[in-house]
N, C-alpha and C positions, 0 to 999 in steps of 0.2 A: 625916246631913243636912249640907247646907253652914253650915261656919264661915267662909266666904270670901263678899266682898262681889261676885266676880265666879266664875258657875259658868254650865257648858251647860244648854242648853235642848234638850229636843223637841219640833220643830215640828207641828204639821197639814198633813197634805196635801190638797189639793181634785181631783177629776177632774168636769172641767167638759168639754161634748163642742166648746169652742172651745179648748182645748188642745194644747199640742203631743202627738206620739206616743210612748210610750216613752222611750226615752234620749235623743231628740231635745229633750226637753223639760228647762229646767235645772229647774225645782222639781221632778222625778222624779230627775235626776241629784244633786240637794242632798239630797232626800230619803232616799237609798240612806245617805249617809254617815251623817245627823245622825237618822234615826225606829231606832231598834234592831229587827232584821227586817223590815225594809219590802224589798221586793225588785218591781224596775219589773215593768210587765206592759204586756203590745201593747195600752193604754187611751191615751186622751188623760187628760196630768196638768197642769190650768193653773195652779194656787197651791200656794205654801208660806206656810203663816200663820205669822209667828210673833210672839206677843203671848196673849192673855189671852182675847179675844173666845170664848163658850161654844160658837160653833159649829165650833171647832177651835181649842182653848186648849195654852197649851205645857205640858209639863210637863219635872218633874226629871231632869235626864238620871240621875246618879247615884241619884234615886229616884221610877223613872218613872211609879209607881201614885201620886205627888203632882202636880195642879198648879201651874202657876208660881204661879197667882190665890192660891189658899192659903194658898201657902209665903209670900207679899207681906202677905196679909190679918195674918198670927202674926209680920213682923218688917217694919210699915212703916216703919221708918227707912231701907229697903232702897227705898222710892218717895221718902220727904222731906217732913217737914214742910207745905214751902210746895208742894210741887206737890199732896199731902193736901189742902189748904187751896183752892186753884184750881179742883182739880178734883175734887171732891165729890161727885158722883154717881157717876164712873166709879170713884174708887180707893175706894171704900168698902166696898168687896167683895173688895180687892185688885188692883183691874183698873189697866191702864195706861191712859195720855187717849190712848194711839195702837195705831195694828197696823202692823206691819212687813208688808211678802208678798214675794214675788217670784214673778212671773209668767212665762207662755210660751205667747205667744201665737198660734195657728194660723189660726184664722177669727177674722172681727169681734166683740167682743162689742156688748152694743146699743146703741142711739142711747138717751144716758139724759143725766138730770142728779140732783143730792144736792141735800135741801132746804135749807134755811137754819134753824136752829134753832127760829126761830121757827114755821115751816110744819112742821118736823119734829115738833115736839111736839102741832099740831091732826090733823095725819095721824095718828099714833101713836093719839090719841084719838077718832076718826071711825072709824078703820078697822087694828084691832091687831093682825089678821089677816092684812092685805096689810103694815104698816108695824109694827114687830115694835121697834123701839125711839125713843127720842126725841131723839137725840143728831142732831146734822147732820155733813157726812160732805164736810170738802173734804179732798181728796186730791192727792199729787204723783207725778209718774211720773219717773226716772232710767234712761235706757236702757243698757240690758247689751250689745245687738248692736243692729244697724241697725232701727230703728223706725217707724210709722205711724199715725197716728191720726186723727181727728178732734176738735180743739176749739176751739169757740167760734167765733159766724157769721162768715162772711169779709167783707169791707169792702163798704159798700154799691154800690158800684164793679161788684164782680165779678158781685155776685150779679144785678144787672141785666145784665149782659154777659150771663149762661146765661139770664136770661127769653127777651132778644132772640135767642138764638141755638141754644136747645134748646126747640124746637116742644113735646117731651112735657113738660116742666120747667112750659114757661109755660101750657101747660093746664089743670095744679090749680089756677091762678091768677086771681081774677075779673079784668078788667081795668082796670078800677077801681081795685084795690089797686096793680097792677102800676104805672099813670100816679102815684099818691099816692108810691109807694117814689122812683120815678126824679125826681121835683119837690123830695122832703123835702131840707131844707135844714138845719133846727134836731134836736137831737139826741133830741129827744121827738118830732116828727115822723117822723123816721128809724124809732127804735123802735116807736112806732107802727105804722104801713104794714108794716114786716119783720115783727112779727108776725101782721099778716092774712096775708102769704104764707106765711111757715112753717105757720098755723092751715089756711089752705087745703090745704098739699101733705098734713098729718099728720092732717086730719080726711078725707080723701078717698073715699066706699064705695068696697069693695073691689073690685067690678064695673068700676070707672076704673082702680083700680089695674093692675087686672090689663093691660085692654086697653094703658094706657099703655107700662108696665113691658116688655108683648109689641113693642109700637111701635120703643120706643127700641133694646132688646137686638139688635132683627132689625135697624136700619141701624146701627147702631154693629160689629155681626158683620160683615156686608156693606161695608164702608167697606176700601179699602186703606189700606196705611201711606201712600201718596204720595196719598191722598184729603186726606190730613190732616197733613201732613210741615210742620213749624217752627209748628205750630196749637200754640197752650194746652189745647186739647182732647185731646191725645193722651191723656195721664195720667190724665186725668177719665174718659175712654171706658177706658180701663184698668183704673178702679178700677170704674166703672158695671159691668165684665163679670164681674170678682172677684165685687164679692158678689151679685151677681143666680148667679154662681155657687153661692155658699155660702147665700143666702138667694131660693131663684128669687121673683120678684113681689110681695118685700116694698116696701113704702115708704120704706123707710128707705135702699133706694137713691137714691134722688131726695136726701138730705140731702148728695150728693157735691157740689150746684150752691148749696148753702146755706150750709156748714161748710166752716173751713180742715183743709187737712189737711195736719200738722203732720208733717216726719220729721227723727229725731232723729239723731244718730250716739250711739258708745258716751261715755256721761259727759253729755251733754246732755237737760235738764230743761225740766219743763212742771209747772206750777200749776192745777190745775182748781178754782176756788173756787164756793162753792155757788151754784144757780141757775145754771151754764151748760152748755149740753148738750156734750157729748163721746163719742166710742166708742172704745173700741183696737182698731186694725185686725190688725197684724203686727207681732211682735218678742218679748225678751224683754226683763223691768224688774223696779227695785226699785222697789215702790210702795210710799210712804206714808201715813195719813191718820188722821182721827180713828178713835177708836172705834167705830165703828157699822157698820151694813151694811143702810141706809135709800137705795134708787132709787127712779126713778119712770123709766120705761122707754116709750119709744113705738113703736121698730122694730129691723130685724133682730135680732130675738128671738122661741122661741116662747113666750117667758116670756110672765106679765101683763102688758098694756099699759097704762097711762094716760094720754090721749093730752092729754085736757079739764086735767090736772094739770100736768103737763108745758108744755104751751101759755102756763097762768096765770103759772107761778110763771119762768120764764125772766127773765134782766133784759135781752135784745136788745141787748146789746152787741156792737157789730164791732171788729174789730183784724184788723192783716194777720197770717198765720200766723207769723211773728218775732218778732209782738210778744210771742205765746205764750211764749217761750222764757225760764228764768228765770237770772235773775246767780246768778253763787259769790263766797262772800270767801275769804278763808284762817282755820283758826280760830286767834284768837290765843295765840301761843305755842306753837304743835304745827307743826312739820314735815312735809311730805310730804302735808298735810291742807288740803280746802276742804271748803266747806259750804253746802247749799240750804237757806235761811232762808227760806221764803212767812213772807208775812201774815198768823200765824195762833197762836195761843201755844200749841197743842196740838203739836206736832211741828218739829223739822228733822233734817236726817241730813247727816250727815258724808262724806268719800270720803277710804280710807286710800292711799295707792298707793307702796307701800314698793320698792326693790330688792334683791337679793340683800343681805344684810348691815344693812339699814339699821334704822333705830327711828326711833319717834315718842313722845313723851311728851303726853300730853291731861290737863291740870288737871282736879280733882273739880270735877261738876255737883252741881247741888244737888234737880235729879232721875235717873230711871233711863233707861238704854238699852238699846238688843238692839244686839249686833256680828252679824254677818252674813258669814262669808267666804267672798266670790266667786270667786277665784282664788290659787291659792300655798298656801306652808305657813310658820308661824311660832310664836310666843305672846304671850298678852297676861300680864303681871306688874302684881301689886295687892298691898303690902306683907308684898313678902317670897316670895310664893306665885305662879305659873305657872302656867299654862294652853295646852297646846300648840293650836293651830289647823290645822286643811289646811280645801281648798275645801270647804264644805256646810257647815260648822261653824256653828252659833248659840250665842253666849251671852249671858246677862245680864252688868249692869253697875250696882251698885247709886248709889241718892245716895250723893254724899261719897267715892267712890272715883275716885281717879287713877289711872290707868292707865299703862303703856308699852307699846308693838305693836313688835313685832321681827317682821323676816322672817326666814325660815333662811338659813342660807348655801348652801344650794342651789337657792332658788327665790325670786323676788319674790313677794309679799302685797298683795291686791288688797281690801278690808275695807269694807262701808257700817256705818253705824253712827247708827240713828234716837233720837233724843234730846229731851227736855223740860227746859226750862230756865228758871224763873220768874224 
């Protein structure tokens, strides 16, 4: 068993059929290093989980018939007093207050949002069937390659701009709501009205959907590039044909005239806090977030939808898509290292970004983390003892251990590293 406060992990893999394919996909290519016999297959592989959650929990690399949960539950000092104390539902069984994943994205996943703790626990208990735990689920995304998404409504501005200027957009719309959205002034008014339009487009029978969805596709298809050359609409008619591609005559095509869509380059973040709808369109990421895996999902999916949920529990907030985007500090006293701190006491993660030769040294937290490494080869040292690293590696990191990351001297080290910190 481990006598060391820092040892690997085996992750879980997910195959989701919005995933990349095969070795195209990094959680299939992470996977091959860090799962012992996993060997890719011509599937789509979207997540590597790695953390605790039951529905792909890590376990011991050195002793792989144990969970990580277990091995946590028989030596909590390895989670921490005070994060023990905090977060007492989740570590009580062993569990961490977060999951680490990393993702690969190929098609959208769905127009959703995570409830608020509070909603999460009447869901859980109204309906334990669809909503499987009580925990609430705000999550962050860090892009690994070029990215895409959808989050959070875009500014009241725009979204009046596609009423007036996409005939099938302002359809689901009574007109009524449309003149209240374009008048609102005050930010409760705002919200207001934007929600009748959203409720109009996502409640819609599907007999409108369809005819709509046929509407738009057939002149958006039919349109040249010089039909629509230096337009803000190109991108929109771009993204409208994608997933009317991958989702023909869903609704949740229409959320392209509603939602910012956010793209990232590699290293830039996004905060999705509960209660606002978001989808991932394309890329890959290291997402982080509480423990849970509590949605409420309205479109492009053929998953369950709840459309009437979804509607209520939104807070209608607009921002322009940059506003999206979250700040890094540096963490104090480590080199080579910044850090995405959300709003949130359940998680942040770190970015290691070493070169050939170099180290960083990271002071004991006084909870635990998962190292993650995305790129390179190197080790991390925890009193006295080693741990070599290449790409796909996970390991744990317990409370109260300091660490140092060294890259090799033949390759730079590229490290996320999600953490809880009371």
């Amino acid at each position: 068993m481990n006598s060391s406060s820092v040892f690997k992990i085996i992750p879980g893999i997910q195959s989701y059929d919005w995933g990349k394919v095969g070795k195209l996909s990094k959680a299939a290519a992470f996977a091959e290093v860090s799962i012992p016999g996993f060997q890719v297959e011509d599937k789509p592989y979207a997540e590597l989980w790695m953390g605790t959650h039951e529905q792909a929990p890590a376990y011991l690399a050195n002793d792989p018939s144990s969970k990580l949960s277990h091995y946590l539950q028989r030596n909590p000092q390895l989670v921490g007093d005070q994060v023990k104390q905090a977060f007492k539902e989740t570590t009580c069984d062993g569990g961490l207050p977060f999951l680490f994943k990393v993702l690969a994205i190929e098609k959208a996943l769905s127009v959703q949002a995570h409830p608020n703790k509070r909603l999460a626990e009447q869901l859980h208990k109204d309906r334990p069937d669809v909503y499987k735990d009580s925990n609430h689920k705000p999550e962050m995304a860090i892009a690994l390659t070029e990215f895409k998404g959808f989050c959070g409504f875009r500014p009241k501005e725009q979204i009046v701009h596609f009423l007036d200027s996409v005939k099938e957009f302002r359809a689901f719309v009574e007109e009524k709501d449309v003149q209240d959205l374009k008048t609102a002034s005050l930010d409760k008014e705002i919200k207001d009205a934007l929600k009748r339009v959203f409720s109009g487009v996502m409640s819609a029978p599907q007999d409108k959907i369809a005819e709509l969805t046929k509407a738009i596709v057939s002149r958006y298809t039919s349109q040249t590039h010089e039909d629509i050359a230096g337009d803000s609409i190109y991108a929109v008619r771009q993204l409208v044909l994608t997933l009317n591609d991958q989702f023909p005559g869903d609704i949740g095509i229409f959320c392209t005239f509603l939602l910012n869509v956010v793209q990232l380059k590699p290293g830039e973040s996004v905060f999705l806090k509960a209660d606002d709808p978001h989808a991932y369109i394309a890329g890959d990421i290291m997402e982080c977030m509480a423990t849970s895996n509590n949605v409420v999902r309205a479109g492009l999916t053929p998953k369950l939808r709840d459309v009437n949920t979804l509607v209520d529990m939104l807070t209608y907030e607009t921002a322009p898509a940059d506003a999206q985007l979250m700040k890094t500090t540096s963490l104090k006293g480590a080199a080579h290292t910044i850090v995405y701190d959300p709003p949130i006491e359940e998680f942040s993660v770190a970015r290691v970004q070493l070169s050939r030769g170099e180290s960083t040294k990271h002071d004991a937290l006084n909870g635990p983390s998962i190292l993650a490494v995305v790129d390179g080869t190197g080790l991390v040292e925890n009193q006295g003892q080693s741990e070599t690293m290449k790409t796909g590696d996970v390991l744990f990191v317990g409370a109260g251990a300091g660490i140092k990351i060294k890259s090799s001297s033949s390759s730079s080290l590229e490290v996320y590293r999600a953490f809880v910190q009371v």
